[in-house]
Backbone as CSV, one residue per row, in Angstrom:
resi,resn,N_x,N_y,N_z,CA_x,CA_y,CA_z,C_x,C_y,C_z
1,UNK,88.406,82.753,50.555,88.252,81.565,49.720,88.601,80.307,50.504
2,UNK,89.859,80.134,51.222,89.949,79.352,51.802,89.447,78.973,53.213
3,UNK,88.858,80.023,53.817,87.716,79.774,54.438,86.516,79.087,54.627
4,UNK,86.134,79.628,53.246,84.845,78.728,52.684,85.115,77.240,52.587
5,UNK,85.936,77.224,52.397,86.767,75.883,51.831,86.654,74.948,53.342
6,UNK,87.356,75.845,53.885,87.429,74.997,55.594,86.169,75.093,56.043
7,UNK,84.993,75.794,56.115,83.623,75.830,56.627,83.510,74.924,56.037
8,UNK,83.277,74.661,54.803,82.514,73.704,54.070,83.007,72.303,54.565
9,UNK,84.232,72.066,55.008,85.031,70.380,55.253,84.931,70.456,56.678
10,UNK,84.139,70.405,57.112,84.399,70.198,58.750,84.319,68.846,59.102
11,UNK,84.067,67.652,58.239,84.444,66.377,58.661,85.849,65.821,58.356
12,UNK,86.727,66.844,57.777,88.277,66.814,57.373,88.872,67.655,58.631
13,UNK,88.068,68.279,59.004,88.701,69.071,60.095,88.437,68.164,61.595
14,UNK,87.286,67.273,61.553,87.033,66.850,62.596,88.493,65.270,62.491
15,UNK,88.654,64.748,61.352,89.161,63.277,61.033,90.657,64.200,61.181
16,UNK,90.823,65.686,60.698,92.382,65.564,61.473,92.517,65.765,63.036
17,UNK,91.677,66.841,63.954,91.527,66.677,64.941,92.116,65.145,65.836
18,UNK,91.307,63.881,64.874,90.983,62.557,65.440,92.554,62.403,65.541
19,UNK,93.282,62.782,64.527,94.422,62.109,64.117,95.453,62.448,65.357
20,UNK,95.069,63.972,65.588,96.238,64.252,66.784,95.570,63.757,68.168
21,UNK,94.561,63.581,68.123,94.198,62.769,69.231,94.929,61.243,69.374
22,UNK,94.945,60.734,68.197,95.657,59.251,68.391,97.159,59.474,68.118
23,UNK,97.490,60.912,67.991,98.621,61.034,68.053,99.246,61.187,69.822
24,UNK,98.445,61.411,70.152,99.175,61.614,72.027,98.686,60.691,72.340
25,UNK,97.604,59.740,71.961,97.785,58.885,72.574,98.615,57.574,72.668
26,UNK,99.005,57.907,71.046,100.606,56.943,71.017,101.653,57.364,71.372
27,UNK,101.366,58.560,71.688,102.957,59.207,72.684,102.856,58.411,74.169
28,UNK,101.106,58.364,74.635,101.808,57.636,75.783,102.081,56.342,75.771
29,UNK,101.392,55.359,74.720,101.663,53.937,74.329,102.802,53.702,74.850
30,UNK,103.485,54.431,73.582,105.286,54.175,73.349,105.502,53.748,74.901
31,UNK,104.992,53.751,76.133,105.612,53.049,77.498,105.326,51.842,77.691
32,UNK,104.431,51.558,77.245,103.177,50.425,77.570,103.143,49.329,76.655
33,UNK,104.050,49.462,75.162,103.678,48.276,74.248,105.240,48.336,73.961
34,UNK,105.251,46.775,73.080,107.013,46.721,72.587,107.393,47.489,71.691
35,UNK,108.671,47.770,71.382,109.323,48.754,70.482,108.722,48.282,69.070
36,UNK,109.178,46.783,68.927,108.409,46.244,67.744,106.979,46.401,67.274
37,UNK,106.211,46.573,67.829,104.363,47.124,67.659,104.486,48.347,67.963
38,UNK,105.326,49.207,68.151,105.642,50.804,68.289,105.654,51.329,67.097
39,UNK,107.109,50.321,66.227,107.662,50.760,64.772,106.199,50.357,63.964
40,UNK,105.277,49.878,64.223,104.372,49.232,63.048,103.452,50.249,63.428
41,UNK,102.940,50.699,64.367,102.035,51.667,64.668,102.075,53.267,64.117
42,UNK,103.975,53.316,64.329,104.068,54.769,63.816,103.654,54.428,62.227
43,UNK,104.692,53.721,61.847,104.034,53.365,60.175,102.881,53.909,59.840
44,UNK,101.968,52.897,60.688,100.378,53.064,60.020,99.898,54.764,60.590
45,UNK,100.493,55.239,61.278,99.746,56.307,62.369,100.626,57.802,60.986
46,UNK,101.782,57.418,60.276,102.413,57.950,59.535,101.593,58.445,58.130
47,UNK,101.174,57.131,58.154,100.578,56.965,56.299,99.097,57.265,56.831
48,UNK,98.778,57.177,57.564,97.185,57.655,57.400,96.789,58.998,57.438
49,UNK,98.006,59.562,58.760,97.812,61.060,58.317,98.377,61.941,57.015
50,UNK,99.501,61.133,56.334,99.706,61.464,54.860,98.776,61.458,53.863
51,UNK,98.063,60.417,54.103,96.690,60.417,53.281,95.785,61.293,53.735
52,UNK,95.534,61.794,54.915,94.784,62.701,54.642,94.709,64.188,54.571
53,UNK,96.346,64.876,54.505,97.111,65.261,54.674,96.805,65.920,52.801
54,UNK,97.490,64.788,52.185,97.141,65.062,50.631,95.537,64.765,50.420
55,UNK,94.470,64.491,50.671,93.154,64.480,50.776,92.818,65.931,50.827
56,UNK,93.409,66.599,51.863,92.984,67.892,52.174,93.250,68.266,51.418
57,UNK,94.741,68.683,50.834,94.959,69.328,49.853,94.267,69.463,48.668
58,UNK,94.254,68.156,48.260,93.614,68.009,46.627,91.760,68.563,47.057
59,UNK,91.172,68.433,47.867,89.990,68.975,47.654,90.034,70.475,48.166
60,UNK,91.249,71.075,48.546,91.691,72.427,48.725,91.649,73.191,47.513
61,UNK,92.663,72.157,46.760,92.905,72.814,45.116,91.843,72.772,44.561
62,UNK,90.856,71.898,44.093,89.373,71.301,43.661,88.779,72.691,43.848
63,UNK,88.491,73.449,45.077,87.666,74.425,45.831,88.462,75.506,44.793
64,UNK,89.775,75.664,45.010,89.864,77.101,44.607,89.957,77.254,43.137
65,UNK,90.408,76.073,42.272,89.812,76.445,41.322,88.697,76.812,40.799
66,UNK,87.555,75.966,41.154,86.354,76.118,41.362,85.816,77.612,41.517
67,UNK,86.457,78.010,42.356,86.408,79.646,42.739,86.934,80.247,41.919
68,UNK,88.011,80.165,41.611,88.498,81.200,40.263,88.152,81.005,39.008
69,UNK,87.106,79.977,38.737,86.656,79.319,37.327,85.540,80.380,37.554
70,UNK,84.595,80.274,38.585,83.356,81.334,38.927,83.473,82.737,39.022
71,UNK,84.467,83.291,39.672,85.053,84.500,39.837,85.509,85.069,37.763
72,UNK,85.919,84.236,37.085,86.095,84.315,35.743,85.179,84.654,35.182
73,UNK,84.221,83.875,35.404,82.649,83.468,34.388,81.762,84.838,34.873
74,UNK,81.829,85.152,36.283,81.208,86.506,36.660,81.606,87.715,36.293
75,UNK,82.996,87.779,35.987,83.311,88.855,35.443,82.914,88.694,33.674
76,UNK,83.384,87.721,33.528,82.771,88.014,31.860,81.320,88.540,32.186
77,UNK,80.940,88.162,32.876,78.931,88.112,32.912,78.560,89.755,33.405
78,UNK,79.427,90.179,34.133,79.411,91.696,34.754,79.564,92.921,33.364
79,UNK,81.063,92.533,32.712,81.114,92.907,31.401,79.781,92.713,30.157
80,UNK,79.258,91.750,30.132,78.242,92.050,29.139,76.853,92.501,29.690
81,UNK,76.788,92.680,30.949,75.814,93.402,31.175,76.149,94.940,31.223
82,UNK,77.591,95.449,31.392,78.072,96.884,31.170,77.634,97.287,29.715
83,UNK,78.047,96.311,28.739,77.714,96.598,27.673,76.190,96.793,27.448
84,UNK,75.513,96.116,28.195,74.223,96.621,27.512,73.173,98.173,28.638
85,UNK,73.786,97.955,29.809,73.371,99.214,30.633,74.556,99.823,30.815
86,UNK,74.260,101.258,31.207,75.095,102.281,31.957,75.066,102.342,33.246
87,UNK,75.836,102.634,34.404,75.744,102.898,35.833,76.181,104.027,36.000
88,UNK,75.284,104.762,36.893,75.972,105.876,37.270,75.981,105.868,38.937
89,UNK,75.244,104.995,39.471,75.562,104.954,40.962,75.946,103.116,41.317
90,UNK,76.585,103.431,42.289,76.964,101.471,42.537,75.683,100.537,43.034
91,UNK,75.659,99.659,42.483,74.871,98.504,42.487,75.152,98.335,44.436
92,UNK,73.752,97.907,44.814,74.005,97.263,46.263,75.244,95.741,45.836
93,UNK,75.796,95.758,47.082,76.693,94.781,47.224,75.924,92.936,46.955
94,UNK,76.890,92.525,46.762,76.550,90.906,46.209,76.481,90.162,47.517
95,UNK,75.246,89.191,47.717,75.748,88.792,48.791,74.951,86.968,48.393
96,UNK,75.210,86.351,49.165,74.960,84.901,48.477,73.629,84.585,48.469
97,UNK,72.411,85.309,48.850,71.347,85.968,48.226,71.135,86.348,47.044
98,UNK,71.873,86.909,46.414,71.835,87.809,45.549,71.872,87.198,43.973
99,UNK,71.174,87.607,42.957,71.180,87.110,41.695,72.706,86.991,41.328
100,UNK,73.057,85.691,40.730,74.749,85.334,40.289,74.355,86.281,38.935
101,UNK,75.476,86.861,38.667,75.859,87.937,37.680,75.691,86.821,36.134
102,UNK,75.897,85.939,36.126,75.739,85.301,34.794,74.054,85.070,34.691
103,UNK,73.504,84.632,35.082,71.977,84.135,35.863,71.181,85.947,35.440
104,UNK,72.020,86.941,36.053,71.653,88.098,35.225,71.222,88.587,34.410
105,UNK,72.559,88.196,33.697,72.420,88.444,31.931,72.232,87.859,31.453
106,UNK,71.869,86.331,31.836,70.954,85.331,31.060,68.927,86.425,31.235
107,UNK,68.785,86.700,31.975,67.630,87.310,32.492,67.173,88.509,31.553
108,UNK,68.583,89.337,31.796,68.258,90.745,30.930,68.397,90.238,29.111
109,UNK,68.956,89.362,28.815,68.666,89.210,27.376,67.572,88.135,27.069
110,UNK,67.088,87.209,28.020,65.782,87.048,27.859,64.963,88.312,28.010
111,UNK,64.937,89.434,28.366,64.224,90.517,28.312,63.908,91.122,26.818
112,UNK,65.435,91.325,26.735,65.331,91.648,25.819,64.900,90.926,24.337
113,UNK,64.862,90.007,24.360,64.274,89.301,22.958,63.296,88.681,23.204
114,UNK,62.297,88.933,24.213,60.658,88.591,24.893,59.867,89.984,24.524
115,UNK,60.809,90.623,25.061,60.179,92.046,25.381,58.373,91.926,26.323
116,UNK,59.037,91.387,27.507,57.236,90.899,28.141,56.886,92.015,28.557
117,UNK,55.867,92.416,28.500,55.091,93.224,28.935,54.612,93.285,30.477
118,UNK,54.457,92.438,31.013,54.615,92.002,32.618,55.319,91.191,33.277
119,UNK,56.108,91.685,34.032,56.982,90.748,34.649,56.981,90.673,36.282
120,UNK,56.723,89.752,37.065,56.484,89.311,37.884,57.311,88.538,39.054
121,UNK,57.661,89.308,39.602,59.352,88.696,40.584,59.106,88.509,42.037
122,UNK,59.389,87.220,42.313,59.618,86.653,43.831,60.860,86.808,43.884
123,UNK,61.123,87.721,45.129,62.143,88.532,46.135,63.174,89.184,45.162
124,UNK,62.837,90.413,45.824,63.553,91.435,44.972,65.261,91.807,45.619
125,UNK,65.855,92.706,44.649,67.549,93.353,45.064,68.286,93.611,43.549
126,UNK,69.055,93.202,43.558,69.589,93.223,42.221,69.113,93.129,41.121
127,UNK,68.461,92.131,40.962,67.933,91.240,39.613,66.232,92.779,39.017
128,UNK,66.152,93.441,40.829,64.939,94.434,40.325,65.740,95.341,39.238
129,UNK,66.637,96.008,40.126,67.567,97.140,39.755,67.835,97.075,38.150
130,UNK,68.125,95.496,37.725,68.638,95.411,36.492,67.716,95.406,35.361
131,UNK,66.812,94.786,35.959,65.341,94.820,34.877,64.854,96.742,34.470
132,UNK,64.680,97.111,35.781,64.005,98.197,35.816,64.803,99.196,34.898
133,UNK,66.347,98.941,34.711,66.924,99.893,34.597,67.215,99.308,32.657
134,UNK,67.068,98.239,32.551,67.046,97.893,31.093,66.021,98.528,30.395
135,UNK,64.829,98.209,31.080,63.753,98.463,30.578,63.214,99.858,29.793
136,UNK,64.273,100.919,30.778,64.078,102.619,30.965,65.166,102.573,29.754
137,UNK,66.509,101.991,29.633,67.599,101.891,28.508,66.881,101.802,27.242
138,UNK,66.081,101.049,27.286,64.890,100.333,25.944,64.332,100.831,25.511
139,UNK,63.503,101.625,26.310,62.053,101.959,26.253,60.504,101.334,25.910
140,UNK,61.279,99.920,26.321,60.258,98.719,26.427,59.248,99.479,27.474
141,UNK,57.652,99.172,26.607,56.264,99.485,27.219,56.090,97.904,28.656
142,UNK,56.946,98.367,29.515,57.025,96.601,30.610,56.865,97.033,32.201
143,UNK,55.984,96.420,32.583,55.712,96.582,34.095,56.297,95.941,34.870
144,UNK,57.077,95.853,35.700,57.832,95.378,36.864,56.540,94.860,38.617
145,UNK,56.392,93.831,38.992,55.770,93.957,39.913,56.569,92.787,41.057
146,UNK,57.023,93.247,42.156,58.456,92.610,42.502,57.551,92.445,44.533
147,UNK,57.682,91.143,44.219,57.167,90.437,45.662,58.038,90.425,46.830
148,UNK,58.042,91.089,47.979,59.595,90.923,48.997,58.905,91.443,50.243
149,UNK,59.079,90.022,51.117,58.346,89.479,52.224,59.148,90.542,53.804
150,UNK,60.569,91.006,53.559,60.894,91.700,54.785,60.885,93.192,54.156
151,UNK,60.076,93.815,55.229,59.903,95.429,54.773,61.030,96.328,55.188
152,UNK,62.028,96.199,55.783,63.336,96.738,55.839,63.602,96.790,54.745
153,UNK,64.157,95.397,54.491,64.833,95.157,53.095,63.957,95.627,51.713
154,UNK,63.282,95.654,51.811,61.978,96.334,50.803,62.403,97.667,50.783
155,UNK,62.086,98.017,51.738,62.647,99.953,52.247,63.987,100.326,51.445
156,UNK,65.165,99.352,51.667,66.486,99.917,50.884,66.014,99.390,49.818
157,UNK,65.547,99.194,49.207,65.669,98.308,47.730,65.158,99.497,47.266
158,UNK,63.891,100.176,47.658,63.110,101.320,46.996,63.874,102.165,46.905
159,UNK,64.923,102.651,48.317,65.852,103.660,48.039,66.586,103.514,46.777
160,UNK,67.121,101.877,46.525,68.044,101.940,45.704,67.718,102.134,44.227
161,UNK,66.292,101.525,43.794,65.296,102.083,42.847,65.325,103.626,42.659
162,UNK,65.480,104.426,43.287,64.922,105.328,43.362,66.468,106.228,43.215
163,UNK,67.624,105.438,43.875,69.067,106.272,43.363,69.248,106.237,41.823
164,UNK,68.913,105.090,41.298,68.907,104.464,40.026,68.057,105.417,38.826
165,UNK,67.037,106.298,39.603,66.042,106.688,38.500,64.604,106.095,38.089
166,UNK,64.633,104.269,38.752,63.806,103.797,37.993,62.562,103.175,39.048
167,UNK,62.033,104.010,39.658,61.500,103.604,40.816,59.897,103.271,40.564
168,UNK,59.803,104.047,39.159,58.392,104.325,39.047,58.134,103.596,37.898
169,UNK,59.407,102.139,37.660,58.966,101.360,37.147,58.388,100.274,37.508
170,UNK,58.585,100.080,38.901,58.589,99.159,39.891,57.543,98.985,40.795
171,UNK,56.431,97.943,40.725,55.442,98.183,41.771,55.822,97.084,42.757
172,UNK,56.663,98.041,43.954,57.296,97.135,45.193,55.829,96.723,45.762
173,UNK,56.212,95.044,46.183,55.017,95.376,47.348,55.304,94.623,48.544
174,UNK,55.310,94.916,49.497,55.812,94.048,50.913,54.649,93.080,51.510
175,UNK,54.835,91.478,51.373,53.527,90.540,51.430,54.480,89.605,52.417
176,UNK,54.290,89.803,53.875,55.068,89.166,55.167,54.955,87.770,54.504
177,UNK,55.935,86.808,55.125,55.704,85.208,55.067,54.773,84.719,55.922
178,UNK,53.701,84.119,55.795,52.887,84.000,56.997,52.242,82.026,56.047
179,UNK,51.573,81.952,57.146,50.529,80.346,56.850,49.441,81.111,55.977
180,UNK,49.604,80.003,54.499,48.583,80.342,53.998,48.064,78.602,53.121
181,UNK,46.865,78.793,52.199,46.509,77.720,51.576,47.201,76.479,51.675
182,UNK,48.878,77.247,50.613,49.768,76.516,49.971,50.588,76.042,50.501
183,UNK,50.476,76.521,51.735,52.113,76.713,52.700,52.363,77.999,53.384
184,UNK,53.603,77.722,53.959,54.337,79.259,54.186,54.790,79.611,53.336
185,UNK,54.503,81.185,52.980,54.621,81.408,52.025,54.133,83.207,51.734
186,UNK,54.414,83.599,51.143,53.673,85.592,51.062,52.333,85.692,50.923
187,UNK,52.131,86.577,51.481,50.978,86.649,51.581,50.248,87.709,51.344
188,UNK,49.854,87.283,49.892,49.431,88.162,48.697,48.139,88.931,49.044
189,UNK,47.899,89.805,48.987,46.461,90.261,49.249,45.554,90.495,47.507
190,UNK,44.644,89.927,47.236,44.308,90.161,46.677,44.704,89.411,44.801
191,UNK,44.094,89.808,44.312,44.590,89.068,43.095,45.432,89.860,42.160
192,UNK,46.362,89.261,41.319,47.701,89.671,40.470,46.937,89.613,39.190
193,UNK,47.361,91.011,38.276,47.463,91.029,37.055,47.036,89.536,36.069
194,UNK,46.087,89.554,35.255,46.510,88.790,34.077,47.719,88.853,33.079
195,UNK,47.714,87.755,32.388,48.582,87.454,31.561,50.023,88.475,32.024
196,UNK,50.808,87.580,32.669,51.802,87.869,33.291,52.961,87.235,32.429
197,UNK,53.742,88.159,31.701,54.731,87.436,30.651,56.163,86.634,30.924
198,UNK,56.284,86.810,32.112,57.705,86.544,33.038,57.358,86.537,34.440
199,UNK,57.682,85.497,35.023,57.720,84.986,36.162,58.987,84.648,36.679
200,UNK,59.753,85.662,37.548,61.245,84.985,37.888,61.244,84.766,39.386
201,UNK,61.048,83.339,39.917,60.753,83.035,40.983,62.246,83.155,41.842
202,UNK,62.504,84.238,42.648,64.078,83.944,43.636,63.564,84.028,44.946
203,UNK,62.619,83.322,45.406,61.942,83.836,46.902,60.766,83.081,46.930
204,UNK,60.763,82.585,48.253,61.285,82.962,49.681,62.458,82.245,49.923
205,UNK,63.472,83.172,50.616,64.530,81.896,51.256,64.246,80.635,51.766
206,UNK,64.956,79.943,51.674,65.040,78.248,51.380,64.528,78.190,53.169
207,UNK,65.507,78.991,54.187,65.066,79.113,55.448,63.595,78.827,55.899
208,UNK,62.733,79.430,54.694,61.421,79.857,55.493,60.393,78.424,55.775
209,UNK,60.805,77.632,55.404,59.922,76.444,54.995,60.694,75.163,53.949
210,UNK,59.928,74.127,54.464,60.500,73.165,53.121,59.912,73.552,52.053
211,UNK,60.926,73.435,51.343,60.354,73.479,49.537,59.634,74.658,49.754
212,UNK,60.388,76.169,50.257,59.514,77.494,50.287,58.931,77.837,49.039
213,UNK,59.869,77.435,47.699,59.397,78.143,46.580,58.248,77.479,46.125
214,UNK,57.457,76.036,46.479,56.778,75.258,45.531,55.514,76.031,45.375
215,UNK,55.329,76.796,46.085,53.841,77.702,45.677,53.762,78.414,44.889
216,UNK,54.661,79.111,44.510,54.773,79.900,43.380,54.068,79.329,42.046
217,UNK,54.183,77.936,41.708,53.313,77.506,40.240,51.838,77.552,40.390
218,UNK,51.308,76.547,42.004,50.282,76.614,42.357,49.429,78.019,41.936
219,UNK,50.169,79.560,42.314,49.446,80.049,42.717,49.349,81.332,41.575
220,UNK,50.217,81.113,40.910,50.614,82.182,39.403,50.539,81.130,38.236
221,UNK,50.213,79.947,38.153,49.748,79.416,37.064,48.569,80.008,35.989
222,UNK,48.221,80.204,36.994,46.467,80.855,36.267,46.467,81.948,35.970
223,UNK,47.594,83.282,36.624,47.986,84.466,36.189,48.854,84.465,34.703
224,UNK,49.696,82.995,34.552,50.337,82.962,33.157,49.789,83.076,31.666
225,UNK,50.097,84.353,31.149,49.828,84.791,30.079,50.219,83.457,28.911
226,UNK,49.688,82.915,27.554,50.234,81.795,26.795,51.621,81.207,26.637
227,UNK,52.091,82.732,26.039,53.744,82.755,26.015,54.668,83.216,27.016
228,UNK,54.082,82.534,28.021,54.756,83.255,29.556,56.261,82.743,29.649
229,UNK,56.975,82.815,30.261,58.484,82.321,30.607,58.272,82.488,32.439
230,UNK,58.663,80.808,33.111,59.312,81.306,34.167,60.222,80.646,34.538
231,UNK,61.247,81.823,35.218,62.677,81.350,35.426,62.632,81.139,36.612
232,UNK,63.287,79.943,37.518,63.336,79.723,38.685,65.408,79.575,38.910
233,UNK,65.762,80.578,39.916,66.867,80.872,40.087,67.065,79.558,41.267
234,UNK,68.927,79.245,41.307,69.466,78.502,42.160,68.256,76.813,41.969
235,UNK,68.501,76.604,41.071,67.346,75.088,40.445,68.450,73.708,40.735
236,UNK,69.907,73.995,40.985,70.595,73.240,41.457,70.628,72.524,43.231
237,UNK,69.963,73.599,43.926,69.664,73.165,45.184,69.051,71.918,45.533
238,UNK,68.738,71.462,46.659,68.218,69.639,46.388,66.852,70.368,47.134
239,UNK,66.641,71.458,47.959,65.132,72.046,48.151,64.661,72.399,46.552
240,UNK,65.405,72.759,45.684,64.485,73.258,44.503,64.322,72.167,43.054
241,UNK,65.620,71.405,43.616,65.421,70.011,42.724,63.696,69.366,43.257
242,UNK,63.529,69.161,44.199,62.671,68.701,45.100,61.367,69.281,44.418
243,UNK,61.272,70.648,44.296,60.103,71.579,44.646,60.359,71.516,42.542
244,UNK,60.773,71.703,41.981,60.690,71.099,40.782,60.745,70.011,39.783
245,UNK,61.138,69.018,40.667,60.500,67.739,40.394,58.303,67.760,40.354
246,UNK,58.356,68.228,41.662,56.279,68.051,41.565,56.149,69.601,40.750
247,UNK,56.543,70.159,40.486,56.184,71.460,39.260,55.730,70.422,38.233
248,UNK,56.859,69.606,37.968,57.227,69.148,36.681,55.834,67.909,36.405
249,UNK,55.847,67.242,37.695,54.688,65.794,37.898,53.220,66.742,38.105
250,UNK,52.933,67.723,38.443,51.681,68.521,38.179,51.627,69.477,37.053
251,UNK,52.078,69.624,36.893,52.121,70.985,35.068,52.606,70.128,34.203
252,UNK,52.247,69.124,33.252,53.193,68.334,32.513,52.943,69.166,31.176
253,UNK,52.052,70.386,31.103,51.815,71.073,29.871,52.746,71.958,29.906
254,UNK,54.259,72.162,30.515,55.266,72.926,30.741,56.427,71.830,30.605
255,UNK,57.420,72.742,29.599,58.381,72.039,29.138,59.666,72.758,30.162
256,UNK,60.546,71.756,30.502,61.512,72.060,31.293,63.094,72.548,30.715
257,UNK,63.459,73.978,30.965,65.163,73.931,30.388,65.839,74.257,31.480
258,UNK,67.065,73.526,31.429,68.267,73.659,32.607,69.425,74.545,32.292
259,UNK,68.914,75.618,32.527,70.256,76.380,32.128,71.784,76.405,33.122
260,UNK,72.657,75.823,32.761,74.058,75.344,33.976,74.939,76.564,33.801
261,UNK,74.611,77.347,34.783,75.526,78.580,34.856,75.973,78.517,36.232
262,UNK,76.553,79.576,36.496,77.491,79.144,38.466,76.361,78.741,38.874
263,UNK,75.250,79.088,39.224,73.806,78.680,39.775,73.017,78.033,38.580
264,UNK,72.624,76.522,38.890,71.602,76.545,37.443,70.175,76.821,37.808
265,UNK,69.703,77.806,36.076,68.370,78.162,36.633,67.420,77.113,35.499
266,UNK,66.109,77.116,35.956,65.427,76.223,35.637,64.330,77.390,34.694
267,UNK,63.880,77.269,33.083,63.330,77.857,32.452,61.993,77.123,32.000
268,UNK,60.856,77.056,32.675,59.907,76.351,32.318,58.978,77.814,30.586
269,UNK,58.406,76.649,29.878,57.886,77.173,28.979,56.301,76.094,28.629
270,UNK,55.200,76.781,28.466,54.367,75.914,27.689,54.796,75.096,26.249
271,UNK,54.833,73.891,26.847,54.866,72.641,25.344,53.739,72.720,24.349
């Protein structure tokens, strides 16, 4: 935690650095100037590193609450998704990739009171596992078709589908990132299902391109069934603020909701 904390401030780390730098260099002053502009120097050379001293701190404390406010909210969010599935083997590990556990079960109970019949996912892991495995809990009549651009990672995901039971709910398909129309971006072969009831856009990493996700409306607009839902995960980012701002200035027949959970996700719906 406090790691993160220090990765994240490296211009607090660089401004104390500065400080012990002008700290030796008033060690050698002290030969060179009067005692009187000595005493006024330590003063100021005193209080500035006090200030930033308590600076650090207070955005130390800021961070870890922050962290234990999230660490809170995920466990509640872990708990009501226990309640509504069973596990019998462990979930792949969380990694900052990975669907936030509240963002989850916002997902699986939109499932559940949609009940879509097709659902349609940019970059798969967790968020597959949980659908697939609700779905089999349900016995919702719902197709899973889950987009994921590295075929390694594709490879364990199927395994993990497949520890789970629910593999043959899932039509994995591995579509590399390559130059296409829209951008960089997957590269779909062929055309997708009609009327597609759920669209949960978490892919491509932000890495792959500016504004990687903005193709996704372009190019599954026309696949959207009337009463479609799509959720766009991590909508707090300033790449996806960006890339949903022109969603918003080209689709104006789509109404926008901000859902503010540890990650906020963005719920577009036809107006």
């Amino acid at each position: 935690m406090i790691a993160d904390f220090i990765k994240g401030k490296r211009i607090l780390l660089a401004a104390l650095i500065s400080g012990i730098a002008i700290a030796a260099i008033y060690a050698g002053l002290q030969y060179l100037i009067p005692d009187t502009q000595l005493y006024m120097l330590t003063g100021l050379l005193v209080a500035w590193l006090t200030g930033l001293l308590l600076l650090m701190w207070r955005e130390l404390h800021v961070h870890i609450r922050k962290q234990t406010l999230e660490r809170h909210r995920w466990q509640e969010a872990w708990d009501g998704i226990r309640d509504i599935l069973t596990f019998y083997h462990p979930l792949p590990p969380s990694t900052t990739f990975t669907i936030a556990p509240d963002a989850a079960l916002y997902l699986l109970r939109h499932i559940m009171e949609q009940q879509p019949r097709l659902i349609v996912e940019l970059g798969g892991g967790l968020s597959t596992i949980l659908m697939a495995k609700l779905i089999k809990s349900k016995g919702f009549d719902t197709r899973i078709i889950t987009i994921e651009s590295d075929a390694v990672y594709g490879e364990a995901l199927r395994k993990e589908l497949q520890q789970h039971g629910v593999e043959d709910l899932t039509d994995l398909r591995i579509c590399p990132i390559e130059p296409t129309s829209l951008g960089t971006w997957y590269s779909i072969a062929g055309n997708m299902p009609k009327d597609i009831d759920l669209l949960l856009i978490d892919g491509p990493p932000k890495a792959v391109a500016k504004d990687s996700r903005y193709p996704a409306f372009p190019y599954f607009e026309k696949y959207l069934s009337a009463d479609a839902s799509v959720i766009a995960d991590d909508a707090d980012r300033p790449d996806m603020l960006r890339t949903i701002s022109r969603w918003q200035q080209e689709y104006t027949q789509w109404n926008t909701e901000w859902v503010r959970l540890s990650r906020t996700i963005a719920v577009f719906r036809r107006g």
